[in-house]
C-alpha positions in Angstrom: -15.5 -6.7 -5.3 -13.7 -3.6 -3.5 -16.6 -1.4 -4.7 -19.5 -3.8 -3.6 -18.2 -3.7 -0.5 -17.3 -0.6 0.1 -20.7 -0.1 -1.4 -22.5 -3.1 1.0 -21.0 -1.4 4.2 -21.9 2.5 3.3 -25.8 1.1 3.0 -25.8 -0.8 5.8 -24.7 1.9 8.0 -28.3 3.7 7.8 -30.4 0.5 8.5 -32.6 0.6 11.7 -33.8 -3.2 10.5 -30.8 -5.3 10.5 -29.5 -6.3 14.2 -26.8 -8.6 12.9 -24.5 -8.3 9.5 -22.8 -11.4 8.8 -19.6 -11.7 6.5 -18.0 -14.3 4.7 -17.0 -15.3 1.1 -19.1 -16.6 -1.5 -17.6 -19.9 -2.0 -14.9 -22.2 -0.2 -13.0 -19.0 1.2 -13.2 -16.1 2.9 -10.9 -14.2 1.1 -7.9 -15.1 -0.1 -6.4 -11.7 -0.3 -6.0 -9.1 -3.5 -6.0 -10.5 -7.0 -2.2 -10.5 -8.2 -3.8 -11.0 -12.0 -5.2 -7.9 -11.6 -2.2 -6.2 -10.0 -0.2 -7.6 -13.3 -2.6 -5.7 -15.6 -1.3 -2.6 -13.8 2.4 -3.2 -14.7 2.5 -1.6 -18.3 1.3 1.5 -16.2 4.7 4.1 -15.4 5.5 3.3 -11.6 4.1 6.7 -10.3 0.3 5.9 -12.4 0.2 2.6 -10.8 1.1 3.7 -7.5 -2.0 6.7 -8.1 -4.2 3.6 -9.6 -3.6 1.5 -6.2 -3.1 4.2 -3.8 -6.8 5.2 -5.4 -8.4 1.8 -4.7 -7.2 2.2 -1.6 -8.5 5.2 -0.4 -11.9 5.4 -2.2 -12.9 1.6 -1.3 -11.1 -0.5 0.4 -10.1 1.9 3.6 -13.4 3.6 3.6 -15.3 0.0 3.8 -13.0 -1.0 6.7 -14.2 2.5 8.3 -17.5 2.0 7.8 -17.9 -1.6 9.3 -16.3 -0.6 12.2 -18.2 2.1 12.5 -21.8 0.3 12.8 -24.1 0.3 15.2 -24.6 -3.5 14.4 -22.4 -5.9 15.7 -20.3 -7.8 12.5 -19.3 -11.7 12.4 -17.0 -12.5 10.0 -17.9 -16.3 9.1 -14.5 -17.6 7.9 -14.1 -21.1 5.9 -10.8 -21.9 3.9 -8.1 -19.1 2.9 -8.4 -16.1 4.7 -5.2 -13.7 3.8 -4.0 -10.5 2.8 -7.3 -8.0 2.7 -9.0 -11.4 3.7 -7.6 -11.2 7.4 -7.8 -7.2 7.8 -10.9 -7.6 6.8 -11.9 -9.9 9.6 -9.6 -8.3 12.0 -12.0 -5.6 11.7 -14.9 -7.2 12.7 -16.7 -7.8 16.1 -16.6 -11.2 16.3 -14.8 -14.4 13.7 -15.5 -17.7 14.0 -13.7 -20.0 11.8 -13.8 -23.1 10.5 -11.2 -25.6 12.1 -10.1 -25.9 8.4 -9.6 -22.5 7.5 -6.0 -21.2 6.8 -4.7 -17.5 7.6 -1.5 -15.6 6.2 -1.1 -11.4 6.5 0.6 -12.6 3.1 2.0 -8.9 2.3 5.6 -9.3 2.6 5.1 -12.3 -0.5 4.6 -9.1 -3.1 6.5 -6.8 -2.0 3.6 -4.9 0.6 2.8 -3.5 3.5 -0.4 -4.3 5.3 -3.4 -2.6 4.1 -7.2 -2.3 5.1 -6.5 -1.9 8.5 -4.0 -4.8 9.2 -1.3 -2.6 10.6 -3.9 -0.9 13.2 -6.0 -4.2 14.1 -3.3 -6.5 14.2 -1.0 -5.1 16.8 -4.6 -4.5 19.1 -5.5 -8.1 18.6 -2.2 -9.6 19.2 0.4 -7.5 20.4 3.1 -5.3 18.7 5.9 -8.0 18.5 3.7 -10.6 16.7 1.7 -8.2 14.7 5.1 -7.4 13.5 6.0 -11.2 12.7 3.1 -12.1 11.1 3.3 -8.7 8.7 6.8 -9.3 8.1 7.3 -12.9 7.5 3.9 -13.3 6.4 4.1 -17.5 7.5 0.8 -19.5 7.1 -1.0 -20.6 10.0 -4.1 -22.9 11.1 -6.8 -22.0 12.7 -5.9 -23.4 16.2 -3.5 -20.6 16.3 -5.6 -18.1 15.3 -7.8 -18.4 18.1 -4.5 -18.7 20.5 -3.4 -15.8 19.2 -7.1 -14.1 19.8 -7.5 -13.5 15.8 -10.6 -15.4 15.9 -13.5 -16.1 19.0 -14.0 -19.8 17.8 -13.0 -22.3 15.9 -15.5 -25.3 15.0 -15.9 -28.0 12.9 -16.1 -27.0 9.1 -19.6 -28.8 8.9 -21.0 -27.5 11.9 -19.5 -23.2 10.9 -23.1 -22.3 10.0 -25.0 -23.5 12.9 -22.0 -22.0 14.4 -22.7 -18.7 13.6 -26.5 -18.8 13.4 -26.9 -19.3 16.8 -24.7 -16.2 17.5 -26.5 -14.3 15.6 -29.9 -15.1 17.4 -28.3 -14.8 20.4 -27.0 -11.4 19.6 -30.8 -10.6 17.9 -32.7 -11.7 21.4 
């Protein structure tokens, strides 16, 4: 998935033909962070080859798809329904706009394995919400709703689950006209 969108963002970043890019997950959830099954597959690896293997992701797909989104002309909505954690919430961090669903569940979730933010959490976060609570939410990691994401500023709206799509549609021909 790293490499999709690292190569999704990379090709958008040339298109004269797309006013809006829209981002959200393919099912019930935005994201729900990085998969700890595959992480596991890494742990017969020496500690040094697993940091090289990670440390690798990191810098040829995940930090340079963060880079590129922010870097694009076109304005980015992250559409967010159900979990949005870990990568999840950098991710979204990094866009323009987020508008959530008033469903939709949020955690930096780092701290729970042992981590420090990646994909841009530790420069959006303390931008977004302040220094001190960037801080707590990295460090503590605690789960929160989305009424408090969009008191802390994390998201622009939060709507009704059902009415998320219409939601974002008409921000996107608003931001088209």
């Amino acid at each position: 998935m790293m490499q999709d969108l690292s190569a999704a963002t990379r090709a958008l970043a040339g298109r004269k033909d797309v006013q809006v890019v829209v981002i959200t997950g393919a099912g019930e959830h935005f994201m729900a962070g990085g998969d700890l099954n595959d992480f596991a597959r890494h742990l017969h690896l020496s500690p040094e080859a697993r940091l090289a293997s990670f440390k690798a992701m990191i810098v040829q797909y995940i930090n340079p798809a963060v880079e590129t989104l922010q870097g694009l002309h076109q304005p980015v909505i992250a559409k967010v329904r159900g979990a949005c954690a870990g990568f999840g919430l950098s991710l979204m961090s990094g866009c323009d706009l987020a508008v959530c669903a008033d469903n939709a569940t949020f955690t930096t979730a780092y701290s729970a394995i042992a981590l420090s933010g990646d994909g841009g959490a530790s420069y959006f976060l303390p931008r977004i919400v302040g220094r001190r609570k960037a801080a707590e939410l990295l460090l503590l990691g605690d789960r929160f709703d989305a009424a408090e994401a969009l008191r802390l500023g994390l998201v622009n709206r939060s709507v009704s689950a059902d009415g998320l799509d219409a939601e974002v549609d008409k921000l996107v021909a608003r931001l088209k006209s």
